[in-house]
C-alpha positions in Angstrom: -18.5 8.8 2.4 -18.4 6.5 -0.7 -15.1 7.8 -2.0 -13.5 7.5 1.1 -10.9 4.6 0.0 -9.7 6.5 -3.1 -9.0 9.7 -1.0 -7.2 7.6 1.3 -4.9 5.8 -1.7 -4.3 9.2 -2.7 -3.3 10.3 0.3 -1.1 7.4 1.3 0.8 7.4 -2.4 1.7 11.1 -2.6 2.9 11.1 0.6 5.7 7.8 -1.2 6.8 9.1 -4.1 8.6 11.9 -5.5 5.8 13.7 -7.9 2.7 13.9 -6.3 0.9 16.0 -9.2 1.3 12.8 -11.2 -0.8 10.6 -8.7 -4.1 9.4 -10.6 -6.5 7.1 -9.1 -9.3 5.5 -10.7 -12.4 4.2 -8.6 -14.9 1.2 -10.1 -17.5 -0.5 -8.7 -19.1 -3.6 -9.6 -20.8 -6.7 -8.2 -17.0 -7.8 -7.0 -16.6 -4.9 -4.9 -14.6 -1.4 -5.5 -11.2 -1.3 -7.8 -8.8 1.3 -7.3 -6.9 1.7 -10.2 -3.7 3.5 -9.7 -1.2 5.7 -12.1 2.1 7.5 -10.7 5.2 8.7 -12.5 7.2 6.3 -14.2 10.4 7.7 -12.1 8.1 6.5 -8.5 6.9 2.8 -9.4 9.9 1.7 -7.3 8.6 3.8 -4.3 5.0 2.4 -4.9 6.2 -1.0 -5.5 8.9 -1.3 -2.3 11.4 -4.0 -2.6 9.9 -7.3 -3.2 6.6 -5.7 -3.3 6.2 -5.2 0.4 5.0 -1.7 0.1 2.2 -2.9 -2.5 1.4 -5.3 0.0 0.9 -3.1 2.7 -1.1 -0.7 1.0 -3.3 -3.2 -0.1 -4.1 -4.3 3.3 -4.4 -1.4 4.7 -7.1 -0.7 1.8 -8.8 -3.7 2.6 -9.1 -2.4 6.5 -10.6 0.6 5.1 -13.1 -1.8 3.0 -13.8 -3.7 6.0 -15.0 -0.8 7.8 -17.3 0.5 5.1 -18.6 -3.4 4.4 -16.7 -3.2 1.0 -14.4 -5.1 -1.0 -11.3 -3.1 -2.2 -8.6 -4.0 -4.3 -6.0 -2.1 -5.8 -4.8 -2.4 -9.5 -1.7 -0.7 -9.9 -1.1 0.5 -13.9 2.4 0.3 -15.6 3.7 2.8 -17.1 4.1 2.7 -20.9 7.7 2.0 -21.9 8.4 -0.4 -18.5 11.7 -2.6 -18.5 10.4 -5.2 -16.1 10.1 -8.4 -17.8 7.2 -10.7 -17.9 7.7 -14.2 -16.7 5.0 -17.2 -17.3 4.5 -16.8 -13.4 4.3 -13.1 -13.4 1.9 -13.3 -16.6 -0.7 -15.7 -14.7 -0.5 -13.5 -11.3 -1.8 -10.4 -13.3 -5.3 -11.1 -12.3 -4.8 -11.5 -8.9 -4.8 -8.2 -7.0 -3.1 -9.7 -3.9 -0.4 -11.2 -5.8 2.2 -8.7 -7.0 3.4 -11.3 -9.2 5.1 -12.6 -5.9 5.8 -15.8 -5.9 3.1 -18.6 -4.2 6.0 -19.7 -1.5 6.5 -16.8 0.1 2.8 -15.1 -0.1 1.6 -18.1 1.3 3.4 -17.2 5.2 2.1 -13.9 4.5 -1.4 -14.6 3.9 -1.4 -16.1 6.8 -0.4 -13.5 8.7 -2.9 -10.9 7.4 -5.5 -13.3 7.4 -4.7 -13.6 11.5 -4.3 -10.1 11.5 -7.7 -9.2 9.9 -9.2 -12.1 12.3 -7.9 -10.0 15.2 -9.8 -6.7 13.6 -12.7 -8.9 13.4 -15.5 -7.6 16.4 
């Protein structure tokens, strides 16, 4: 019952990328909530990702459904791989905290937010 969101993240991100063997997920829990600490192959951080971090951000929520239901906090920490090309902007390096972020930028998460925030008001009984 407890490891319920980590089976689900595994699930959810072999069924994405390319090399599912390479799928690692980490669980913690502390006074904050649970933190799902994610490794994949180098070669499927794009699939993980999604184009402007969409895919991220819909995993996230949908972890955060499954949180809801089993009165939990989840967020999801996604590692990168040693050796990555991306570079590291001052806005990118202050967002690396935030696990809702996904070093997106304030503008546009802002009209999302929203949205999920309606959304999860909806789910609310």
């Amino acid at each position: 019952m407890q490891n319920q969101d980590q089976e689900f993240l595994e699930y959810v991100v072999k069924m994405l990328v390319d090399n599912p063997s390479d799928v690692k997920v980490a669980r913690q829990v502390d006074e904050m909530g649970v933190l799902l600490t994610l490794d994949v192959n180098p070669a499927d951080m794009g699939k993980v990702i999604g184009r402007s971090g969409n895919t991220a951000k819909a995993i996230r929520i949908l972890l955060r459904v499954v949180g809801m239901k089993n009165n939990a906090r989840v967020n999801l920490k996604i590692n990168e791989p040693a050796g990555g090309t991306r570079p590291m902007g001052p806005r990118e390096e202050s967002s690396m905290g935030d696990s809702g972020g996904a070093g997106i930028p304030s503008s546009s998460q802002g009209a999302a937010s929203r949205s999920v925030d309606e959304a999860l008001e909806d789910l609310r009984l």
